[in-house]
C-alpha positions in Angstrom: -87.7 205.3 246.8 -87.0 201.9 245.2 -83.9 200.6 247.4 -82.7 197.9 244.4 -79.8 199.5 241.9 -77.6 197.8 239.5 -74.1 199.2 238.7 -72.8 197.8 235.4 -69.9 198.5 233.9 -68.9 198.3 230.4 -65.6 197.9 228.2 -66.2 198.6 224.4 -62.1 198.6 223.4 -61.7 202.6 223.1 -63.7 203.7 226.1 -65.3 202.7 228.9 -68.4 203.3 230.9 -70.4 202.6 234.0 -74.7 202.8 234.3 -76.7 202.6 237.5 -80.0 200.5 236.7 -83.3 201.1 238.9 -83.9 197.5 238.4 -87.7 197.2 239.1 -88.2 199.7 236.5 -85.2 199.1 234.1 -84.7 203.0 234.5 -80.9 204.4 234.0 -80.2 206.7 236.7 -76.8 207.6 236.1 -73.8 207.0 234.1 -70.1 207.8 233.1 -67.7 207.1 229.8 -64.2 207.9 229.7 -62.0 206.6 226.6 -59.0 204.8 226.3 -56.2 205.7 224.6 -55.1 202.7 221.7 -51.8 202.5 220.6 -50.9 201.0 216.9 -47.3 199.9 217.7 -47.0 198.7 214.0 -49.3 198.3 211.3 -52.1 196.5 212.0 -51.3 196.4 215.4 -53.9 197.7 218.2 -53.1 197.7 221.8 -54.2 199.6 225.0 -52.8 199.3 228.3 -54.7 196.9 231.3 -53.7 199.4 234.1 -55.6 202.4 232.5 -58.1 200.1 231.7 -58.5 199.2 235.3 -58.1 203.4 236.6 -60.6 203.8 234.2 -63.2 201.5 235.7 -62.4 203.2 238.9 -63.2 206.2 238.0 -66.4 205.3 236.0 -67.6 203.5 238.9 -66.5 207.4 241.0 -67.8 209.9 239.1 -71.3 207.3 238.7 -71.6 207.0 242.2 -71.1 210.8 242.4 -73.8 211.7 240.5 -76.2 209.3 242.4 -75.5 211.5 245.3 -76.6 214.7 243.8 -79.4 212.9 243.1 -80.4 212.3 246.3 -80.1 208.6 245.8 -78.4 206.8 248.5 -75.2 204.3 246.7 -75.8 201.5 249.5 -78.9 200.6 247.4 -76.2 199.0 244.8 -76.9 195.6 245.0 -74.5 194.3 242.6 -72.3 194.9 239.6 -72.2 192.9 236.4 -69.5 193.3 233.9 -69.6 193.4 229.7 -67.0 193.8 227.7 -65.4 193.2 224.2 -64.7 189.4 224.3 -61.4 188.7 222.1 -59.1 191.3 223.9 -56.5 189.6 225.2 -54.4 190.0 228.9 -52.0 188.1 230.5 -50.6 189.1 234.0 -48.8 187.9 237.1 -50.4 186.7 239.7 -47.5 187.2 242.3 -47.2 190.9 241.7 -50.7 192.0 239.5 -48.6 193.5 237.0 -49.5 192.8 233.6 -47.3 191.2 231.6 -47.5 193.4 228.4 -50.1 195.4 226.5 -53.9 194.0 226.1 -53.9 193.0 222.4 -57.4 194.2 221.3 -59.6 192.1 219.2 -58.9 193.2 215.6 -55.0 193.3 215.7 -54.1 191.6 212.9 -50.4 190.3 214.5 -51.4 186.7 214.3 -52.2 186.9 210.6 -49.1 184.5 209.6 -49.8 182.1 212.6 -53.8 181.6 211.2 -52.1 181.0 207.9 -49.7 178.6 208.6 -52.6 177.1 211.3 -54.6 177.1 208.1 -52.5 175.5 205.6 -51.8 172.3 208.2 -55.5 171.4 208.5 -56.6 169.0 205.8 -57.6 170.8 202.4 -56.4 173.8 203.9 -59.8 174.5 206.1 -60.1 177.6 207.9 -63.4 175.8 210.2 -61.5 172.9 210.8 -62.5 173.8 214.9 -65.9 174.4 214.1 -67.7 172.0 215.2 -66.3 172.1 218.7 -65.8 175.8 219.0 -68.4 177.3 216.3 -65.6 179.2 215.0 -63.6 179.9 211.8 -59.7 180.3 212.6 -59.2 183.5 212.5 -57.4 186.6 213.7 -59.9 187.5 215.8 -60.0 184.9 218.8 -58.0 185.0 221.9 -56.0 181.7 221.2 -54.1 182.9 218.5 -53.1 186.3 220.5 -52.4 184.1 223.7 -50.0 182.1 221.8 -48.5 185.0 220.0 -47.5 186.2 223.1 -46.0 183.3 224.8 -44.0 182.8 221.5 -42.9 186.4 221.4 -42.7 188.3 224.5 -39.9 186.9 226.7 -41.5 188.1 230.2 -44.5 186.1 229.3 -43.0 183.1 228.0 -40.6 183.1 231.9 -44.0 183.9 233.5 -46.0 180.9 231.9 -42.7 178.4 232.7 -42.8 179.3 236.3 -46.7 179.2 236.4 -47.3 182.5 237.1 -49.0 184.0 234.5 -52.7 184.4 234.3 -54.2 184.9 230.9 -58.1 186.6 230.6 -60.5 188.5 228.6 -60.8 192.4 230.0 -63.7 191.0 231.7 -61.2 188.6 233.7 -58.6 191.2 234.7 -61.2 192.9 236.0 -62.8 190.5 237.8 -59.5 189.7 239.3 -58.3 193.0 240.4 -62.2 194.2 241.9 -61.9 191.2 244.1 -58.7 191.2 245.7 -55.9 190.8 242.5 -53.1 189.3 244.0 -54.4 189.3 247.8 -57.2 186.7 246.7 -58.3 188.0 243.6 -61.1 185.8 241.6 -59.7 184.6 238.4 -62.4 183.0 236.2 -64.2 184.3 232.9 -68.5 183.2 231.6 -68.9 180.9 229.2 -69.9 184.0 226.6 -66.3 185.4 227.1 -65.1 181.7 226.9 -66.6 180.8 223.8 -64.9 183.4 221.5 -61.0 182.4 222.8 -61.2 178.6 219.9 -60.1 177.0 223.3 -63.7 176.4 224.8 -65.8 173.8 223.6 -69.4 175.2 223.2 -70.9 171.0 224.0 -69.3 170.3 227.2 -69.0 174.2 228.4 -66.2 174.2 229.4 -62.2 174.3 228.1 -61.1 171.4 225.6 -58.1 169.7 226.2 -57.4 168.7 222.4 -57.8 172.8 221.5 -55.4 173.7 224.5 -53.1 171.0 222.5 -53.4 172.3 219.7 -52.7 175.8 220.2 -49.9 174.3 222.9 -51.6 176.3 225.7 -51.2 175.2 229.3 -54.4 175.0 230.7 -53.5 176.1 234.1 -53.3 179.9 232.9 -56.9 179.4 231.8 -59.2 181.0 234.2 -62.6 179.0 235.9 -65.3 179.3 234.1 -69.1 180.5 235.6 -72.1 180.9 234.1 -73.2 184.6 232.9 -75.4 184.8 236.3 -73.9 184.2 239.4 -72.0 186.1 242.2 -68.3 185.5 241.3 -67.0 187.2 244.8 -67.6 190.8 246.6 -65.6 193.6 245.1 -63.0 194.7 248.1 -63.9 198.1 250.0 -67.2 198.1 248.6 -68.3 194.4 249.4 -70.9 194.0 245.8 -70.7 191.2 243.9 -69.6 191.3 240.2 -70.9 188.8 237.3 -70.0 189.5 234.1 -71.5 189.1 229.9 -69.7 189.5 226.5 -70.5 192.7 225.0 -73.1 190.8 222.3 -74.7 188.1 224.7 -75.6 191.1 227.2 -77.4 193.0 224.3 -79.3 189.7 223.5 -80.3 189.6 227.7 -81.3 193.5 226.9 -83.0 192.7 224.1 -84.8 189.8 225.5 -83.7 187.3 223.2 -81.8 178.4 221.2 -81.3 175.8 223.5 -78.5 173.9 221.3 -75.5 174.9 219.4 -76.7 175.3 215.3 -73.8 175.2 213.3 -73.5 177.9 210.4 -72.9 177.4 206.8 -73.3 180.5 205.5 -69.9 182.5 207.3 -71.8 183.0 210.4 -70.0 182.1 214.4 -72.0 179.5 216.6 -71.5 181.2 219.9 -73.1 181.2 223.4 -75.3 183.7 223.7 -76.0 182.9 227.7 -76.1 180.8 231.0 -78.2 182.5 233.5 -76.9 180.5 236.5 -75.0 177.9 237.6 -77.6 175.3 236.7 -79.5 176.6 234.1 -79.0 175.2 230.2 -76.7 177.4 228.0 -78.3 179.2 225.4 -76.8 179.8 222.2 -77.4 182.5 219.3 -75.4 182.6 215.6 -74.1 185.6 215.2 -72.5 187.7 212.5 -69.5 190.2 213.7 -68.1 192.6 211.7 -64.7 194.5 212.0 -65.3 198.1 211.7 -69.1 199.6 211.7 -68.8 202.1 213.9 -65.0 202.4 214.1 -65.7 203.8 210.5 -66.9 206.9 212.3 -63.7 207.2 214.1 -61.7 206.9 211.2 -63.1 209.6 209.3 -62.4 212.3 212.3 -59.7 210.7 213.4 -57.7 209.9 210.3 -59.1 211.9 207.6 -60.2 214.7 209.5 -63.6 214.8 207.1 -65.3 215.5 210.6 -64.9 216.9 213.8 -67.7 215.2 215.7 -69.8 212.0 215.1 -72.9 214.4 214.5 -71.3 216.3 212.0 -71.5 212.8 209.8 -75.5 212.6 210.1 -75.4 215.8 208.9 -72.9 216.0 206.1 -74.2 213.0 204.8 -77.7 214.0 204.8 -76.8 217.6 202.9 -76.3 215.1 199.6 -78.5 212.1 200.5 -76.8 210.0 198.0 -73.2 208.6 197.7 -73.2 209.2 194.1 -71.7 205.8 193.1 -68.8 206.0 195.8 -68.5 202.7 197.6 -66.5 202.4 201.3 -65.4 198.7 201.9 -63.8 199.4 205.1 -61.8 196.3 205.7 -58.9 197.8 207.9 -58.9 194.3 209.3 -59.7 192.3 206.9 -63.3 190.9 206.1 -65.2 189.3 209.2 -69.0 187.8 209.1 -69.8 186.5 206.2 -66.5 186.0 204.7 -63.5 185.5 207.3 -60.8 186.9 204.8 -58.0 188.3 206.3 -56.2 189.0 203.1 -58.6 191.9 202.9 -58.1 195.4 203.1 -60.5 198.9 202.8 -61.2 200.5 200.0 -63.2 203.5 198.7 -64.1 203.0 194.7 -66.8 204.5 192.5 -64.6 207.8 192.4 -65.5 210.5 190.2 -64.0 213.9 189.7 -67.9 215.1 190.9 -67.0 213.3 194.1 -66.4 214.9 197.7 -66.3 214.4 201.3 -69.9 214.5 201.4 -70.3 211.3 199.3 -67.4 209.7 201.1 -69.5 210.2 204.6 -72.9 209.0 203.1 -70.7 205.9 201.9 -69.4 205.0 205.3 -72.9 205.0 206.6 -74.1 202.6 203.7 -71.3 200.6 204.5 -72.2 200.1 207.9 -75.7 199.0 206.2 -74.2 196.9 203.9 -72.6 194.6 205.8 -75.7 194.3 208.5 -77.4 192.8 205.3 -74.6 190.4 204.7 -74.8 189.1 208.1 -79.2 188.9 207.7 -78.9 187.1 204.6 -76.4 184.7 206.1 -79.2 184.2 208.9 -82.0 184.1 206.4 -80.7 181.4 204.7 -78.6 179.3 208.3 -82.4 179.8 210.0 -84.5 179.3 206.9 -86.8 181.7 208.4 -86.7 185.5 206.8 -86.3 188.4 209.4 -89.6 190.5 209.5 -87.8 193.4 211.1 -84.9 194.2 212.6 -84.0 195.4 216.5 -80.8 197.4 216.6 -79.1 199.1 220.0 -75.8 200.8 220.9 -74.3 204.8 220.1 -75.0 204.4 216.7 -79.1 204.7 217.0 -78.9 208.2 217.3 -77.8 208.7 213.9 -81.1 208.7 212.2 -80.2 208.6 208.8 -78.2 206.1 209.4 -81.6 204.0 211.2 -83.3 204.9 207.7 -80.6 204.0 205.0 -80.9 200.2 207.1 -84.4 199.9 206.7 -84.2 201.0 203.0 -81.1 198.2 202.3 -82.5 195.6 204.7 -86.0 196.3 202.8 -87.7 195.5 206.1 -88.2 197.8 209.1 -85.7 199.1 211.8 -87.0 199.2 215.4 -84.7 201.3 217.8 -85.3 201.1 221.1 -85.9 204.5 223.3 -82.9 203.3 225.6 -80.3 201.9 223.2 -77.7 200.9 225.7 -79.3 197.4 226.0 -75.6 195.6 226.3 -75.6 197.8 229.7 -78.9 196.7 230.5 -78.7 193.2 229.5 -75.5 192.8 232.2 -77.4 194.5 234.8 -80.3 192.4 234.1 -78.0 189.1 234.7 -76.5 190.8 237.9 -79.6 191.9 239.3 -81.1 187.9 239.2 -78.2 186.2 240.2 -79.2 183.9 242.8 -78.1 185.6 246.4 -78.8 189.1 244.7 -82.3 188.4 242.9 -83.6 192.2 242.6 -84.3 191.5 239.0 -86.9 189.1 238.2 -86.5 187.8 234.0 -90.4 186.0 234.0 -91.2 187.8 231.1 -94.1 189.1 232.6 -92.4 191.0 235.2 -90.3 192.4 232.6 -91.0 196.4 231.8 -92.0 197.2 228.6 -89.5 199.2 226.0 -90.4 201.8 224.6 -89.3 202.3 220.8 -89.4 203.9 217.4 -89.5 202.1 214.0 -88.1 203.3 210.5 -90.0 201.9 207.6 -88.1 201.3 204.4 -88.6 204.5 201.9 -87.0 203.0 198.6 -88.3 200.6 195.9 -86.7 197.2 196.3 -85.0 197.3 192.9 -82.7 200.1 194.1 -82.0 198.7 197.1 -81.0 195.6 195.4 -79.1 197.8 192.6 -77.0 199.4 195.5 -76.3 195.9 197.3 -74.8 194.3 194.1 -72.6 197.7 193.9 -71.5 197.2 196.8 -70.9 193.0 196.8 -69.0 194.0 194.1 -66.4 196.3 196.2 -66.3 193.5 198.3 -64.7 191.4 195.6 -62.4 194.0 194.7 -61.1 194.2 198.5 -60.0 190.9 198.8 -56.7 188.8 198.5 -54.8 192.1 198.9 -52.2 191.0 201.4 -50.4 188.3 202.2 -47.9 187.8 205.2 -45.5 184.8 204.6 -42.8 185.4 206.9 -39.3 185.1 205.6 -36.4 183.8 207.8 -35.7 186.3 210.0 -39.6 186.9 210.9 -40.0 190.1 208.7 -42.4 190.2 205.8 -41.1 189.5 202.5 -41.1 192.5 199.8 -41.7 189.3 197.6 -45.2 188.6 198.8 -46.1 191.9 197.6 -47.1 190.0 193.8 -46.6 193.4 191.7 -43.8 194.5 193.9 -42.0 190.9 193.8 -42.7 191.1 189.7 -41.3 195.1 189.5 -38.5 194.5 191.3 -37.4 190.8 189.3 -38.7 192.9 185.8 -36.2 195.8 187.1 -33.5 193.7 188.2 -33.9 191.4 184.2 -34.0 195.0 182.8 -30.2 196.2 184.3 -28.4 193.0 183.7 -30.0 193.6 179.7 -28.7 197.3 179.8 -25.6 196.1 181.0 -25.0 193.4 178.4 -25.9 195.3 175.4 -23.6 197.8 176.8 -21.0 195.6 176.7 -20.3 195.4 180.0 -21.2 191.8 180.3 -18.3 190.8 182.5 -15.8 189.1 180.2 -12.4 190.7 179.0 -12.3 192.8 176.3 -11.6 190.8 172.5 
């Protein structure tokens, strides 16, 4: 039996779940998900609470370890553990008694939206990447800065907590660094560059955190946690004495996937990001990446919300009975518009409605959807990189929806390869905890690197439909946008006024009584 295993443990914002890693073979042995319950406090609004974030991680690791043992498989032979997680989500907590300070604010909460606006309007000719070229980032709802500072400004515990330097602030993948290796008896508090690089206080040239961003968001840099590189033993997890390292939830599937030396900036919508550091004194590596809101949240939403489905299966197979959307387009926007056009003003639609249409077509639609905005982000890259994508490598739960793997292919107009195991962000964190130097049971020479397996899905459709569909849809795009505003009024609510119709219905209604009045004769002078 091989004696090297690799426990990684993953945070997607909804659930969580830990893989064991045979890591001469790349084999998944075992493996445990459990989801988390969000909360939506308000509209637009997402939360979920750090404790049962951190039970949950317990019990992953548990119920993992558990089935090792009826397989025989002896859990000493874990040799580390590497983190991955959803980058933006934001913690802060106090070190004195662990506690968190209030609710992690998950990555698309849209809270922030008047701060990035008034942020916005003070740059010069109102620039939204005014921070781009140190943090390869738009600014934008999405990044931890805005939600740090939202909560120092508006939670009183945090604000006392931050004054008497005892808050810690973090990505998931910090708290749970922190809390595995001691918390508050100890406890590691640092963060990768990956996780670093998506908060618009890390500058991706000096890798590390810039004092002019922490300025300018006014956040005290003391809170910050250290930062590492993506490959390195950050401490020994108390009681079982492994050492964590940790990777964003993207930058691990790019390890997975086996995937430029220095930061290219985008002009086409797309984030400059760091994409790895495999060790303390190896180079950063950097991708450009394209992130998108809701893909497959949009699965969610439809069971969860509309009740269309019961089961993400049922969708493959509704949507294949009717192979066709028949005109319906599904912009959904619940956050706004991310990659390529960072509009938070958006907001979801469904158009193309006919009395002919029904939930069939609305499923099939969600699916394109999820298609159509992968080929926004590719021609965004086609045209940053100047060099046109020959085929495209996809990974995570979505893969096993096969028509889904075949509507990209015909949209993208090039083929879809899908790997046999298409939890590569797993494998791409066990890969970095297995070579950490003082672990090194994972060798990343490309040719000690076992070959994957996969299946590709060739496009089936002309290109003049698939074009004829994408200008539909680029169309609903348009029709999405510039739907909300959020200028606060005095007392911090949102006006009714910034509603346009609403602000002109209610001045047309208010014209409209003072006329009826007058012609009444009630105009408020004495009667002649």
């Amino acid at each position: 039996m091989l004696k090297h295993y690799l426990l990684k443990g993953t945070y997607y914002g909804g659930y969580i779940g830990s893989l064991v890693f045979n890591s001469k073979t790349a084999e998944l042995l075992s493996h445990h998900q459990v989801e988390i319950k969000q909360s939506f406090p308000k509209e637009g609004w997402v939360e979920e609470d750090p404790k049962e974030i951190l039970q949950s991680v317990y019990e992953c690791m548990d119920r993992t370890c558990e089935k090792l043992t009826q397989l025989n498989i002896d859990i000493s032979n874990i040799k580390a553990i590497g983190v991955t997680n959803q980058r933006e989500t934001t913690i802060v907590w106090d070190k004195e008694t662990g506690e968190p300070l209030y609710n992690a604010i998950v990555w698309l909460d849209l809270r922030t939206q008047s701060t990035v606006e008034r942020l916005i309007s003070k740059t010069p000719g109102r620039n939204k990447n005014h921070l781009k070229h140190k943090t390869g980032l738009p600014i934008s709802t999405y990044f931890s800065a805005v939600k740090l500072k939202w909560l120092m400004d508006n939670v009183e515990e945090v604000h006392r907590a931050v004054v008497s330097k005892r808050a810690m602030f973090g990505t998931v993948d910090s708290w749970i660094i922190w809390c595995l290796t001691g918390g508050r008896s100890g406890g590691v508090h640092c963060t990768d560059v990956t996780n670093a690089s998506r908060t618009m206080l890390f500058n991706i040239h000096t890798l590390d955190w810039d004092p002019e961003l922490c300025k300018y968001f006014d956040i005290p840099m003391e809170i910050l946690p250290k930062v590492r590189s993506s490959s390195e033993i950050y401490g020994l997890m108390v009681s079982a004495h492994r050492p964590p390292t940790c990777l964003g939830d993207q930058s691990a599937a790019l390890v997975g996937q086996i995937g430029s030396g220095c930061p290219v900036m985008s002009d086409h919508g797309l984030l400059t990001t760091v994409a790895y550091k495999l060790g303390r004194d190896k180079p950063a590596c950097y991708a450009l990446e394209g992130s998108v809101a809701i893909a497959g949240a949009v699965v969610r939403w439809l069971q969860d919300n509309l009740g269309i489905i019961q089961t993400s299966e049922e969708l493959e197979k509704m949507a294949a009975s009717v192979g066709t959307s028949y005109g319906c387009y599904f912009v959904p926007a619940f956050s706004g518009l991310y990659a390529p056009y960072w509009e938070p003003s958006a907001r979801g639609i469904i158009c193309g409605l006919t009395q002919f249409t029904n939930r069939k077509h609305v499923a099939f639609a969600a699916l394109e959807a999820v298609c159509f905005q992968t080929r926004e982000i590719l021609d965004a890259m086609n045209q940053d990189s100047g060099i046109p994508l020959s085929q495209l490598q996809v990974d995570g739960g979505m893969t096993s929806n096969r028509l889904l793997m075949q509507l990209q292919a015909d949209i993208l107009c090039i083929p879809v390869v899908k790997p046999s195991m298409p939890e590569t962000t797993a494998l791409g964190a066990a890969m970095a905890a297995g070579s950490a130097e003082g672990v090194s049971v994972w060798s990343l020479r490309p040719e000690d690197l076992s070959e994957v397996t996969s299946e590709k899905f060739e496009p089936q459709i002309n290109p003049e439909e698939s074009e004829f569909r994408y200008a539909r849809w680029k169309k609903a795009v348009e029709k999405s946008k510039n739907w909300e505003t959020t200028e606060p009024v005095a007392n911090g609510e949102t006006s009714i006024f910034c509603s346009v119709p609403l602000g002109f219905y209610i001045i047309g209604s208010m014209l409209m009584l003072v006329g009826a009045k007058y012609i009444a004769g009630d105009n408020g002078l004495p009667p002649k």
